[in-house]
C-alpha positions as CSV (number, residue, x, y, z in Angstrom):
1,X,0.0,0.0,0.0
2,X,1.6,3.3,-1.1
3,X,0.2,6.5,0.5
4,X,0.8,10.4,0.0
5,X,2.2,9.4,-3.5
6,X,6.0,8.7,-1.9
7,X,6.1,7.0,1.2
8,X,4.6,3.2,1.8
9,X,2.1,2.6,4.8
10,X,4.6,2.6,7.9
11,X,3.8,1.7,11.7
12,X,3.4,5.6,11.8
13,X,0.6,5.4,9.9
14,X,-1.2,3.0,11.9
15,X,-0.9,5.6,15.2
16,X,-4.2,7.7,15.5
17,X,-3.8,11.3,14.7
18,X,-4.5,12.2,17.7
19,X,-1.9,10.8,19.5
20,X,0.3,11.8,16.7
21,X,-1.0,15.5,16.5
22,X,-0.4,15.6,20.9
23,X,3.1,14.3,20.8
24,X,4.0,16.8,18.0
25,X,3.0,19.6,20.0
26,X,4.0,18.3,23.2
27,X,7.7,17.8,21.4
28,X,7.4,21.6,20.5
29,X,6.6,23.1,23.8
30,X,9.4,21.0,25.0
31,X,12.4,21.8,22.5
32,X,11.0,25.3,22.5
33,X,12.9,26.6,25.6
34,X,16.1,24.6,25.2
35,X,18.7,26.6,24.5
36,X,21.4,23.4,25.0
37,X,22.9,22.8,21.1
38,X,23.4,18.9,22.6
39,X,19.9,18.4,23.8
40,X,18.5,19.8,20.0
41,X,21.1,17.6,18.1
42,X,20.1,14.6,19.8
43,X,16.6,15.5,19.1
44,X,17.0,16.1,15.5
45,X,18.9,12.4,15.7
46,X,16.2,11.2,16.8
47,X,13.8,12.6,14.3
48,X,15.8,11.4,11.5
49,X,16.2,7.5,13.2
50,X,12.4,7.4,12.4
51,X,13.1,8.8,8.4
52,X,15.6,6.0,8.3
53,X,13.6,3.8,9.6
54,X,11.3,4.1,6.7
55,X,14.6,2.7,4.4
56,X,14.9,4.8,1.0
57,X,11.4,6.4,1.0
58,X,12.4,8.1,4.0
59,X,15.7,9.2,2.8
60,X,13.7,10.1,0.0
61,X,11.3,12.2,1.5
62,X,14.1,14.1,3.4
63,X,15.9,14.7,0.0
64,X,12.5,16.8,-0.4
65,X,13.9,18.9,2.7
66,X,17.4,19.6,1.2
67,X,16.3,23.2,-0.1
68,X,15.7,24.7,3.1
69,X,19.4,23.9,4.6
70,X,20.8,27.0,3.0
71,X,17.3,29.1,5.2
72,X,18.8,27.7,8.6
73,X,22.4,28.5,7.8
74,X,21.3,31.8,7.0
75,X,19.2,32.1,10.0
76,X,21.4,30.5,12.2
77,X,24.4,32.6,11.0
78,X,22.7,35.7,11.6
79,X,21.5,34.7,15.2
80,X,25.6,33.5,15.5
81,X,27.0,36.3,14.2
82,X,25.1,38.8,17.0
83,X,24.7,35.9,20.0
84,X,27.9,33.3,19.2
85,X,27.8,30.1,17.3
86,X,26.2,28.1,20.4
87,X,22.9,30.0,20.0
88,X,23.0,30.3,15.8
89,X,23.4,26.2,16.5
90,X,20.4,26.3,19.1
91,X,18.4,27.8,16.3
92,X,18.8,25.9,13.1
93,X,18.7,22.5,15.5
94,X,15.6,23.5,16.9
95,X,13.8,25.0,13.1
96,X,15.0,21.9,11.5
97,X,13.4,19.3,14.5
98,X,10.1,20.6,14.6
99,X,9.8,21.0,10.6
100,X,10.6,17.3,10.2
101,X,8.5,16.6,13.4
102,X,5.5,18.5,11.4
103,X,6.8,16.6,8.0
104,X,6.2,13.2,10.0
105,X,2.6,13.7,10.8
106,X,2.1,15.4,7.4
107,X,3.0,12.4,5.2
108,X,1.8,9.9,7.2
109,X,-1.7,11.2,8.1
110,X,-5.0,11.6,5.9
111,X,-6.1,15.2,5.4
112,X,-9.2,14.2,7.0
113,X,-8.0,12.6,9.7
114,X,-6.1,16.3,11.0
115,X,-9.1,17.7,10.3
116,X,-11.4,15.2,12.6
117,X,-8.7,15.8,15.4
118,X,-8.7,19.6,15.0
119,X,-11.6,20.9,14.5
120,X,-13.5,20.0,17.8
121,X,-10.4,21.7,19.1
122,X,-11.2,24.7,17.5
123,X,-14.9,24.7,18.1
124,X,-13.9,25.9,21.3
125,X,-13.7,29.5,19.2
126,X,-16.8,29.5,18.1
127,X,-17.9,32.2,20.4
128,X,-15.7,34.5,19.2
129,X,-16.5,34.2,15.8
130,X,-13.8,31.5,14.5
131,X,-15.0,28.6,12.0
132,X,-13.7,25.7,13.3
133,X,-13.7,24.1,10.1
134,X,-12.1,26.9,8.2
135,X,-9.4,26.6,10.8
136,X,-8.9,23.2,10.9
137,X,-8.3,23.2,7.1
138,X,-6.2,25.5,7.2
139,X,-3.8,24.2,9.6
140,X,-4.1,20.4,7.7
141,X,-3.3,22.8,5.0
142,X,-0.1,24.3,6.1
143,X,1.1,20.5,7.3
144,X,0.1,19.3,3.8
145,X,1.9,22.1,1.8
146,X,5.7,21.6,3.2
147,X,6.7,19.2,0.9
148,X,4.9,20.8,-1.7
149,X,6.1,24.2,-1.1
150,X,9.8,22.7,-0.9
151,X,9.3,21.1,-4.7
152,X,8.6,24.2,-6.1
153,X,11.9,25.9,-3.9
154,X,14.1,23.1,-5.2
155,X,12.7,23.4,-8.9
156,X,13.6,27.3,-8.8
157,X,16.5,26.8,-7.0
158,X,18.2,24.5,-9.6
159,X,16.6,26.7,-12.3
160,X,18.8,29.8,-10.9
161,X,21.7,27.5,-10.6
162,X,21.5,25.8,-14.4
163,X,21.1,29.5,-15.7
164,X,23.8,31.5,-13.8
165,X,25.6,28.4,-11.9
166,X,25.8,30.9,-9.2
167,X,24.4,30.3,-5.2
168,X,20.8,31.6,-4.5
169,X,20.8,34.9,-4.0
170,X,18.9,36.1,-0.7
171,X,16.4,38.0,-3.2
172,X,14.9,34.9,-4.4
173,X,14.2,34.0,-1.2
174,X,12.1,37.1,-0.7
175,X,10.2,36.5,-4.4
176,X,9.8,32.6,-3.6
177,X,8.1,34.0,0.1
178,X,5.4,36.3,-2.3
179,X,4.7,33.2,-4.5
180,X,3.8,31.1,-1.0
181,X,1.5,34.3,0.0
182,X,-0.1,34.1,-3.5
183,X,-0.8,30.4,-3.3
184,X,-2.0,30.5,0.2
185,X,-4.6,33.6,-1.6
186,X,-5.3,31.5,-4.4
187,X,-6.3,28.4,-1.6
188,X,-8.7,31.1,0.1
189,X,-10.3,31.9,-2.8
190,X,-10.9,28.7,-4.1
191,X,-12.6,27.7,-0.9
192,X,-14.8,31.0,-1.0
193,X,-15.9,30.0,-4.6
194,X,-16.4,26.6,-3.5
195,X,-19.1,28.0,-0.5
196,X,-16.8,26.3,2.4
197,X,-18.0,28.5,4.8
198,X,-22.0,28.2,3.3
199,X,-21.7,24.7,3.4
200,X,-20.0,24.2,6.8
201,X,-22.7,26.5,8.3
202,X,-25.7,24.1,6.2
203,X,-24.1,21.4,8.0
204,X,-24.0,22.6,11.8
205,X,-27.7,23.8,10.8
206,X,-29.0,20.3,10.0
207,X,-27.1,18.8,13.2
208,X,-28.3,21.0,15.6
């Protein structure tokens, strides 16, 4: 059984989103305050154990990830050049971990499966006005779009490269950044054209 086009059905799979979706965050709100290089690294060693695990479609769904390496050495030499290499370390290690962490349950859990765990979560906002199936979409959205997002990077990345063979300047960074805006504009307005919000509200009407 092949699922999300790439990967084959793993034990990961099989774990309820739930489950998957609580020890994701619970990870986060836990590598969040570490400031320890060590602790991230052997985090990230971790993470990437379970890609390995998976044999060559995990190594071949982290090739997917390569294009964002030269973002964290930028990031992380900025934060090193004003702070020391110790806390430009502390950032890339801990960007890297949670993006693969949020890769993980991305690629190995239906889009309808986040959005069963999430939106009763949001419905909690539904007094102040928040659609909790809007919401939930869009965050199953932003999981689903990584690797999708990081196929168009590479494609323009290696474009640059086969026309100038020169790095990637910082400025296509900033024009690939508009493009993800635009997409994320053209998702909205597909959904408004589609009547999400008209036919989530028909739905709540008929169940209450």
């Amino acid at each position: 059984m092949m699922t999300d086009g790439l990967m084959p059905a793993t034990w990961l799979h099989r774990v309820p989103a739930s489950l998957k979706l609580a020890a994701m965050v619970l990870a986060s709100l836990l590598l969040l305050p570490v400031d320890d290089w060590r602790i991230l690294a052997g985090a990230l060693a971790i993470v990437l154990a379970v890609y390995a695990g998976f044999g060559r479609a995990g190594m071949a769904r982290l090739a997917l990830l390569r294009p964002i390496v030269p973002l964290l050495v930028i990031v992380g030499g900025v934060q090193a050049f004003s702070s020391g290499w110790q806390a430009g370390a502390v950032v890339s290690l801990r960007l890297l971990t949670l993006l693969l962490l949020a890769d993980l349950v991305s690629m190995t859990t239906p889009m309808s499966a986040l959005m069963g765990v999430l939106a009763p979560v949001f419905a909690l906002l539904r007094p102040l006005g928040v659609n909790p199936r809007k919401m939930a979409l869009a965050v199953a959205l932003v999981l689903r779009f990584v690797p999708v997002l990081l196929t168009r990077w590479r494609a323009r990345e290696e474009a640059w490269k086969a026309r100038t063979h020169r790095r990637v300047p910082v400025r296509l960074v900033a024009v690939f950044l508009a493009d993800i805006l635009q997409l994320a504009d053209r998702v909205a307005e597909s959904l408004d054209a589609r009547g999400f919000d008209a036919a989530a509200t028909e739905r709540q009407r008929k169940l209450s």
